[in-house]
BAFI-818061 format. One record per residue (C-alpha): x, y, z. Coordinates in nm, 4 decimals. Layout:
N
<rec><X>X</X><Y>Y</Y><Z>Z</Z></rec>
...
This chain:
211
<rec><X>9.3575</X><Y>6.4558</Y><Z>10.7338</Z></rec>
<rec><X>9.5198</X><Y>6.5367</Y><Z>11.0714</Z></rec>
<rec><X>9.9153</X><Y>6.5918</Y><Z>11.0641</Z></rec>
<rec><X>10.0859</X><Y>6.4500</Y><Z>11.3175</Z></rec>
<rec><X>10.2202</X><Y>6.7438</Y><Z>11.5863</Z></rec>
<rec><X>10.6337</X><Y>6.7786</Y><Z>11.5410</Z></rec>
<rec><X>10.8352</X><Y>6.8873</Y><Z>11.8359</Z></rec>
<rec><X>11.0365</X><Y>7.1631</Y><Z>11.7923</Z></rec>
<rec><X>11.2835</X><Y>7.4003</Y><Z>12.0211</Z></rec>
<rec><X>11.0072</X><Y>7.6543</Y><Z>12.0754</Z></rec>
<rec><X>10.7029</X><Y>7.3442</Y><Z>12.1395</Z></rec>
<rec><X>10.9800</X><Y>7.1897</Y><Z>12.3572</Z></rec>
<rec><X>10.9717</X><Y>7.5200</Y><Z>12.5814</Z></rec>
<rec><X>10.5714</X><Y>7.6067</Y><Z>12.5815</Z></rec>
<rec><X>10.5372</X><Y>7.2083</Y><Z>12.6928</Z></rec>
<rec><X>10.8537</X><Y>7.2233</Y><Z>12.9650</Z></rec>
<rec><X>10.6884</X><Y>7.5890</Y><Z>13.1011</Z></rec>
<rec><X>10.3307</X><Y>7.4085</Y><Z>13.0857</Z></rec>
<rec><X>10.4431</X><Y>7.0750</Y><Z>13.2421</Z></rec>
<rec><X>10.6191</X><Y>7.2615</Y><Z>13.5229</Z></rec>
<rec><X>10.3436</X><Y>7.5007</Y><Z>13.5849</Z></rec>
<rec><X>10.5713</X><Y>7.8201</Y><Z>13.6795</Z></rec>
<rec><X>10.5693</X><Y>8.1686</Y><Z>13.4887</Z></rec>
<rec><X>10.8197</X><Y>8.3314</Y><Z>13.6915</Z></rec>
<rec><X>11.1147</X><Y>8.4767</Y><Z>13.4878</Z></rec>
<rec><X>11.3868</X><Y>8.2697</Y><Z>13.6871</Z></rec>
<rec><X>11.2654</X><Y>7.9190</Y><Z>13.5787</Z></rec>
<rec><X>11.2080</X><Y>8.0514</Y><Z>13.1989</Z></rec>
<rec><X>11.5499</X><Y>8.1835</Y><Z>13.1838</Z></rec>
<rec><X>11.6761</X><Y>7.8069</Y><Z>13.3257</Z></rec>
<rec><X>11.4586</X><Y>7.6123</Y><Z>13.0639</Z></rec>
<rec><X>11.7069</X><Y>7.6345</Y><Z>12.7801</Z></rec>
<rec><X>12.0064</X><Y>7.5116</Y><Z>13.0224</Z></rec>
<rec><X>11.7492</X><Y>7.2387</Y><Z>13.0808</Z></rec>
<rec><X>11.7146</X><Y>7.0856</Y><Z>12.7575</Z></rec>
<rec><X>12.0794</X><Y>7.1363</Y><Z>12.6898</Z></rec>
<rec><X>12.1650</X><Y>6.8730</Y><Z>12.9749</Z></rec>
<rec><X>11.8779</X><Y>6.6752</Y><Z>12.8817</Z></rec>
<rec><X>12.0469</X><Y>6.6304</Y><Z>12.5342</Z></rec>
<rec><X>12.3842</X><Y>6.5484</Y><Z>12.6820</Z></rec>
<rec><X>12.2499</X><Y>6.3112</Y><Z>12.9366</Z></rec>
<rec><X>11.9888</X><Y>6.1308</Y><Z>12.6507</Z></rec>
<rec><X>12.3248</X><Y>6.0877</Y><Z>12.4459</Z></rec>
<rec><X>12.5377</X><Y>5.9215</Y><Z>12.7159</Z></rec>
<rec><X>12.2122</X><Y>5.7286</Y><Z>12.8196</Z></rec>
<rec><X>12.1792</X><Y>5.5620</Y><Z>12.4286</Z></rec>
<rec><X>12.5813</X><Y>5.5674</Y><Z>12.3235</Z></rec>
<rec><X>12.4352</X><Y>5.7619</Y><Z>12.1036</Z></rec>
<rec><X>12.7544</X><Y>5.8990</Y><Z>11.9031</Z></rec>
<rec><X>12.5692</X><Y>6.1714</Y><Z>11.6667</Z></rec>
<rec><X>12.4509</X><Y>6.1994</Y><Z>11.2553</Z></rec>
<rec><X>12.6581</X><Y>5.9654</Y><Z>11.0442</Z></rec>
<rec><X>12.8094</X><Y>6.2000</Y><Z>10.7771</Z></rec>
<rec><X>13.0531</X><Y>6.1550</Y><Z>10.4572</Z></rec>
<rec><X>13.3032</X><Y>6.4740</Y><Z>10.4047</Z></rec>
<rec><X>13.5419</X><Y>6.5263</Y><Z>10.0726</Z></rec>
<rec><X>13.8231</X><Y>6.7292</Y><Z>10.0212</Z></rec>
<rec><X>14.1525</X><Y>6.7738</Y><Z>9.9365</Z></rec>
<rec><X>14.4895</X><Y>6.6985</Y><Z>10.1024</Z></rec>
<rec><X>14.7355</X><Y>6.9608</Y><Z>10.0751</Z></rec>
<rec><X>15.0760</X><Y>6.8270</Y><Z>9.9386</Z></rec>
<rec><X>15.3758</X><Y>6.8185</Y><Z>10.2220</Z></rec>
<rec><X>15.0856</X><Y>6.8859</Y><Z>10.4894</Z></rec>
<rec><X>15.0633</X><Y>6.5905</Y><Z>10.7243</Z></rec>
<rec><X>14.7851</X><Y>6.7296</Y><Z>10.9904</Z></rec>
<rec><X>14.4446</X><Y>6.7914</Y><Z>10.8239</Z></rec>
<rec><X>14.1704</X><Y>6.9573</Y><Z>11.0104</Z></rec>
<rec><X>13.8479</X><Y>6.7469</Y><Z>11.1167</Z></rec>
<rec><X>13.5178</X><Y>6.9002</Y><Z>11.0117</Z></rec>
<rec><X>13.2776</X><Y>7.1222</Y><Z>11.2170</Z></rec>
<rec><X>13.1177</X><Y>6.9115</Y><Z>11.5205</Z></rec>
<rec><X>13.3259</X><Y>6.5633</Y><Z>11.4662</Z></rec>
<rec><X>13.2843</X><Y>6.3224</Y><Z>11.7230</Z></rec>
<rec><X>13.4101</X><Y>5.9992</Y><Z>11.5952</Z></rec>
<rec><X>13.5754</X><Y>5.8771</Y><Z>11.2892</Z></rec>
<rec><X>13.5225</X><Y>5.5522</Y><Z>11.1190</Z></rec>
<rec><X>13.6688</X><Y>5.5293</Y><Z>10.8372</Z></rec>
<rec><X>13.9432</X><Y>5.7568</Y><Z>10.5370</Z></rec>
<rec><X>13.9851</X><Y>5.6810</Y><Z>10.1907</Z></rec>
<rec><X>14.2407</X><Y>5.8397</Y><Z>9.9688</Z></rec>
<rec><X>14.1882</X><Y>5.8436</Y><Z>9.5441</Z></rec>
<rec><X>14.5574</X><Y>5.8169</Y><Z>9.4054</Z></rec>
<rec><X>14.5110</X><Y>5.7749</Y><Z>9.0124</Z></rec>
<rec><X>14.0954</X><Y>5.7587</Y><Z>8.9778</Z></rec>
<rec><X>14.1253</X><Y>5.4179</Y><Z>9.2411</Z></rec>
<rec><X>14.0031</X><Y>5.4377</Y><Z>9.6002</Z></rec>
<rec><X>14.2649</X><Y>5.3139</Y><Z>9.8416</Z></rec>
<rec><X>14.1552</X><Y>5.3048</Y><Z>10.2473</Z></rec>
<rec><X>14.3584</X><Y>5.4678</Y><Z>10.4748</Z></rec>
<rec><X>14.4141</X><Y>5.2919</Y><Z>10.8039</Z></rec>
<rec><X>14.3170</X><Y>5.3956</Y><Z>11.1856</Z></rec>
<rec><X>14.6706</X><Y>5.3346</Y><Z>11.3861</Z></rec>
<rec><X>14.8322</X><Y>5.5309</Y><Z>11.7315</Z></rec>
<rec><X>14.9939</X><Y>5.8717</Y><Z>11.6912</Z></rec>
<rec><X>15.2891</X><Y>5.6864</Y><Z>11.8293</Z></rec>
<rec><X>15.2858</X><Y>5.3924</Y><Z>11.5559</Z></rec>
<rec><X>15.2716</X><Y>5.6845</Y><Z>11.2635</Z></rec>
<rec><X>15.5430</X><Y>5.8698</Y><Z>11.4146</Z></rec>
<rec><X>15.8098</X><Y>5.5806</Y><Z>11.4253</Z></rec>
<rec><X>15.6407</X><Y>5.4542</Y><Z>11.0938</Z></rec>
<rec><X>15.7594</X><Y>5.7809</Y><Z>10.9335</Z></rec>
<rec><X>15.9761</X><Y>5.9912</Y><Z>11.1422</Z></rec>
<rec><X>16.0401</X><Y>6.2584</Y><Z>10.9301</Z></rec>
<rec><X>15.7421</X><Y>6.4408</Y><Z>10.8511</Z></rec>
<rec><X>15.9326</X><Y>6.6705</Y><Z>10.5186</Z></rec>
<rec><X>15.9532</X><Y>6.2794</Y><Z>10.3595</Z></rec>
<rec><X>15.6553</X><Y>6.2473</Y><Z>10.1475</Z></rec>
<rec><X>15.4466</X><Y>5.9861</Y><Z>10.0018</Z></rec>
<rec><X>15.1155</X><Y>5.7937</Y><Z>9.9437</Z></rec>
<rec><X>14.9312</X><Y>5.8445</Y><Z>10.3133</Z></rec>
<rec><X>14.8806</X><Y>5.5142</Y><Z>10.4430</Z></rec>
<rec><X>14.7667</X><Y>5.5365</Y><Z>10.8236</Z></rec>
<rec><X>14.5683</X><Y>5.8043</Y><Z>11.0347</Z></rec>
<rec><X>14.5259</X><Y>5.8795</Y><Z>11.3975</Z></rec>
<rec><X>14.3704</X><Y>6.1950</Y><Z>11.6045</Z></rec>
<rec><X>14.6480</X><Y>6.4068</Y><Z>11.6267</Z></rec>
<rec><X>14.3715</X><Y>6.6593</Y><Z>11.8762</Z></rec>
<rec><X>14.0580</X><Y>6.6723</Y><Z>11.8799</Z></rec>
<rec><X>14.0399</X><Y>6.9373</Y><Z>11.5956</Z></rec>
<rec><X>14.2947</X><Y>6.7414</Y><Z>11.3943</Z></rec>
<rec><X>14.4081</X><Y>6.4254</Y><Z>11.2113</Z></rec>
<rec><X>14.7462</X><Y>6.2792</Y><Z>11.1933</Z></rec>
<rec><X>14.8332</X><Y>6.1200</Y><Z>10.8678</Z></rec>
<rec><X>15.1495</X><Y>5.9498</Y><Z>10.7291</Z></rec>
<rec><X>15.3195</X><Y>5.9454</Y><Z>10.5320</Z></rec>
<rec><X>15.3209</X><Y>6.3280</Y><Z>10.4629</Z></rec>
<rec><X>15.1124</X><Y>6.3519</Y><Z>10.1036</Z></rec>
<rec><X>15.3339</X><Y>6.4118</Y><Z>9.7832</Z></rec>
<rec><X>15.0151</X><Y>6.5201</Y><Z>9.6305</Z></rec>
<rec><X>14.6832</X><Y>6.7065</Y><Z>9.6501</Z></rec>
<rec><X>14.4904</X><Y>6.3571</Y><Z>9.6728</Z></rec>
<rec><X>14.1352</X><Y>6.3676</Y><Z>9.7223</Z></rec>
<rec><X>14.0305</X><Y>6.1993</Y><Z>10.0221</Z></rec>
<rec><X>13.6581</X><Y>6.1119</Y><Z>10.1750</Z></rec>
<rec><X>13.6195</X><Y>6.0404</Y><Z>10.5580</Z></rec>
<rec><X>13.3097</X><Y>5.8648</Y><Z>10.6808</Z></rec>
<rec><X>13.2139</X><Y>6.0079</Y><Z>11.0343</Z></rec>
<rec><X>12.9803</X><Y>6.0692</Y><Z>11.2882</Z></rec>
<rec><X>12.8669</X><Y>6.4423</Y><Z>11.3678</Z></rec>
<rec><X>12.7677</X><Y>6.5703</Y><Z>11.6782</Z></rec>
<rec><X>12.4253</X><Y>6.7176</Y><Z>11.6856</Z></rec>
<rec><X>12.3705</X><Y>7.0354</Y><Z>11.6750</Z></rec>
<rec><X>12.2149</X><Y>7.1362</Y><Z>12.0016</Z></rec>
<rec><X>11.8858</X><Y>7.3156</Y><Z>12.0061</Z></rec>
<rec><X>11.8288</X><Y>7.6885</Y><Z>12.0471</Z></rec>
<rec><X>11.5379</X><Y>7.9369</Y><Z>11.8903</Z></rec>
<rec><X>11.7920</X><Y>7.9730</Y><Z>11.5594</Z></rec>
<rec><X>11.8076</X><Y>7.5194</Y><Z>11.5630</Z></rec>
<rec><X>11.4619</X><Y>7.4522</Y><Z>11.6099</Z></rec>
<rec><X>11.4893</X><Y>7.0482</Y><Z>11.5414</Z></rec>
<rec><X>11.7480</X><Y>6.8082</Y><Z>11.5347</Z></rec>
<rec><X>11.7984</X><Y>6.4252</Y><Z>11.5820</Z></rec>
<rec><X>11.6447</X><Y>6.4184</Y><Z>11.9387</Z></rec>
<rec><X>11.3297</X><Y>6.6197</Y><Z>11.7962</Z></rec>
<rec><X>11.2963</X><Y>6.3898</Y><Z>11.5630</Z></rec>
<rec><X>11.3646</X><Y>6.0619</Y><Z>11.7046</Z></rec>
<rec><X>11.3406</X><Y>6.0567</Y><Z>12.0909</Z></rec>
<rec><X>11.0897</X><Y>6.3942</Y><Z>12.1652</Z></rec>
<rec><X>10.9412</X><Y>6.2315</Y><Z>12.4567</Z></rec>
<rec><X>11.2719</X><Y>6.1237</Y><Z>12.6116</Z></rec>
<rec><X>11.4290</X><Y>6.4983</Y><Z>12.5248</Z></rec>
<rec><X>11.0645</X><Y>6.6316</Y><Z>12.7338</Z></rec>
<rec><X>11.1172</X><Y>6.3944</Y><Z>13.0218</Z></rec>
<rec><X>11.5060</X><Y>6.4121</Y><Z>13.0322</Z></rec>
<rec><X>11.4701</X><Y>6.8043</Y><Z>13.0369</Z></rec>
<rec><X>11.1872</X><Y>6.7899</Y><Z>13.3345</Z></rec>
<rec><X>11.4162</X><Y>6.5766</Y><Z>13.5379</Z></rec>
<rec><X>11.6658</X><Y>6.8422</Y><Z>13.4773</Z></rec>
<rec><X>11.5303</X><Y>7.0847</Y><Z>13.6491</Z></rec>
<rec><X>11.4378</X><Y>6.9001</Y><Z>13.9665</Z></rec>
<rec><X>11.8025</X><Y>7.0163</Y><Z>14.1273</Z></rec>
<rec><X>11.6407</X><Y>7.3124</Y><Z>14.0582</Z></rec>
<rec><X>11.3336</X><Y>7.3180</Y><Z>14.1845</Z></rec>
<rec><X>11.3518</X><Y>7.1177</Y><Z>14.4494</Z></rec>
<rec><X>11.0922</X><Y>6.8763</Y><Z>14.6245</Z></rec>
<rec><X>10.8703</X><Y>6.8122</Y><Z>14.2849</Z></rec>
<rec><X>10.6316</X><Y>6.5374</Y><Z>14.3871</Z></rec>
<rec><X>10.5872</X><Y>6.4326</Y><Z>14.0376</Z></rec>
<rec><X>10.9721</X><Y>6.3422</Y><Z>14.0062</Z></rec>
<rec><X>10.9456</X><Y>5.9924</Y><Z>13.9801</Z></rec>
<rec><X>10.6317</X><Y>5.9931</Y><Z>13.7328</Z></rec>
<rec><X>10.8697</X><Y>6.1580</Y><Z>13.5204</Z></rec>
<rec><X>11.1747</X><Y>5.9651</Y><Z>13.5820</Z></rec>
<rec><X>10.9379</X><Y>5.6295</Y><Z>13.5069</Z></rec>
<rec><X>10.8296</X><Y>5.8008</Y><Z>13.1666</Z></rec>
<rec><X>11.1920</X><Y>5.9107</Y><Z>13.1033</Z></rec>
<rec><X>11.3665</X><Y>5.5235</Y><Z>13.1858</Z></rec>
<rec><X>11.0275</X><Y>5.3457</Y><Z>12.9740</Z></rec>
<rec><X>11.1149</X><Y>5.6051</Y><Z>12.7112</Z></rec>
<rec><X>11.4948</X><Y>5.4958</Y><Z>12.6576</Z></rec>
<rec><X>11.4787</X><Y>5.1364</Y><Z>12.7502</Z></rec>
<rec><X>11.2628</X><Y>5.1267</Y><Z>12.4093</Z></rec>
<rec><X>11.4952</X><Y>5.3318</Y><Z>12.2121</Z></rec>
<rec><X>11.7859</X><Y>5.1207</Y><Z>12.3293</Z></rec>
<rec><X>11.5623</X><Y>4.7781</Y><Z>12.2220</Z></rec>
<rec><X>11.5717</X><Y>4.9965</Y><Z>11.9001</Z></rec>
<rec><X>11.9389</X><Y>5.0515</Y><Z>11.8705</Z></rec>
<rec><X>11.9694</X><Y>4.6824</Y><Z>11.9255</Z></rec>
<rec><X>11.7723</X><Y>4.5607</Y><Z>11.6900</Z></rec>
<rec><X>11.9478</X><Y>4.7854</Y><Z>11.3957</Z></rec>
<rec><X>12.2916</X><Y>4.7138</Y><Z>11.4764</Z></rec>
<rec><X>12.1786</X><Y>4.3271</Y><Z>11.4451</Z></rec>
<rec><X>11.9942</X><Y>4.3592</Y><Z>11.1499</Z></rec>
<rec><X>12.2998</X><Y>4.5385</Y><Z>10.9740</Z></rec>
<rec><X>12.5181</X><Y>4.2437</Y><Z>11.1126</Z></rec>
<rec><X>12.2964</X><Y>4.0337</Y><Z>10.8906</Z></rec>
<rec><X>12.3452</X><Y>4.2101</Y><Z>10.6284</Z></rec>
<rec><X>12.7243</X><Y>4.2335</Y><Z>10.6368</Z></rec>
<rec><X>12.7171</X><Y>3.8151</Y><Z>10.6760</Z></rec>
<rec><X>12.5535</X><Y>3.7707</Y><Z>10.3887</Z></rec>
<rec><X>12.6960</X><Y>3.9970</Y><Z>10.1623</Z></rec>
């Protein structure tokens, strides 16, 4: 039975060095800076926002700023569990919390959030409680290094991340004849991931109509 070859950060960097065909140590050294732009660029490229995760914890009573977990990008939703029932905690504007309560030493059941920083959520009213709360949110990924040796892009998009990081270093090497093979590849590559993206995001509006 033949298993089917999985890209990792260390494959990714043998098939970049092969691909490119240079040995010389100021090249190597670039190849990680490479694939780190190639990431950023394939993520723009798709509107591709990152792992959808779920996080629990607790809210600390009298404590209206609670910090976001460890690579957020994007929220999408907050729930709050007052009494054993769920109750969903709404997306508004900093501005709308602070003239909805003013005085952040009032306290009560939270009601609305907002991004008070990029590190940081807003919420109001100020808890009265330690209420558990659960935020559904998307995660960056972690980027790729010899210690992260796959992630989503490994997984999902390996010829795009090859392609994307070859076209990377074009600024840097200058003249490469084979520049638009690989910019072909790379734009065939993510036209057919978008088709992808499409076709999920429709299919789940199908399923939200008829449920």
């Amino acid at each position: 039975m033949t298993v089917a070859a999985v890209m990792t950060y260390d494959s990714l960097v043998n098939d970049i060095q092969t691909y490119l065909e240079r040995t010389d140590t100021a090249t190597l050294e670039k190849i990680p800076q490479f694939i780190m732009l190639a990431e950023q660029v394939i993520a723009a490229d798709l509107k591709f926002l990152g792992n959808l995760q779920v996080a629990e914890s607790t809210m600390v009573q009298g404590e209206p700023v609670i910090a976001k977990p460890a690579r957020w990008r994007k929220t999408v939703s907050m729930n709050v569990t007052v009494a054993g029932k769920r109750y969903p905690v709404l997306l508004r504007t900093y501005e709308y919390i602070r003239e909805y309560w003013p005085s952040p030493t009032d306290e009560d059941v939270p009601k609305f959030f907002c991004d008070y920083d990029y590190e940081h959520w807003l919420i109001g009213p100020t808890p009265d409680d330690a209420y558990n709360y659960e935020v559904l949110y998307y995660e960056r990924v972690q980027p790729l290094d010899s210690s992260n040796q796959s992630n989503w892009f490994t997984q999902y998009a390996p010829q795009a991340l090859l392609y994307g990081s070859l076209l990377q270093a074009m600024p840097f090497l200058k003249n490469d004849e084979r520049m638009p093979m690989w910019q072909g590849n790379y734009d065939h590559i993510i036209e057919v991931l978008k088709a992808e993206n499409i076709t999920r995001a429709a299919d789940r509006q199908a399923i939200v109509r008829d449920s």
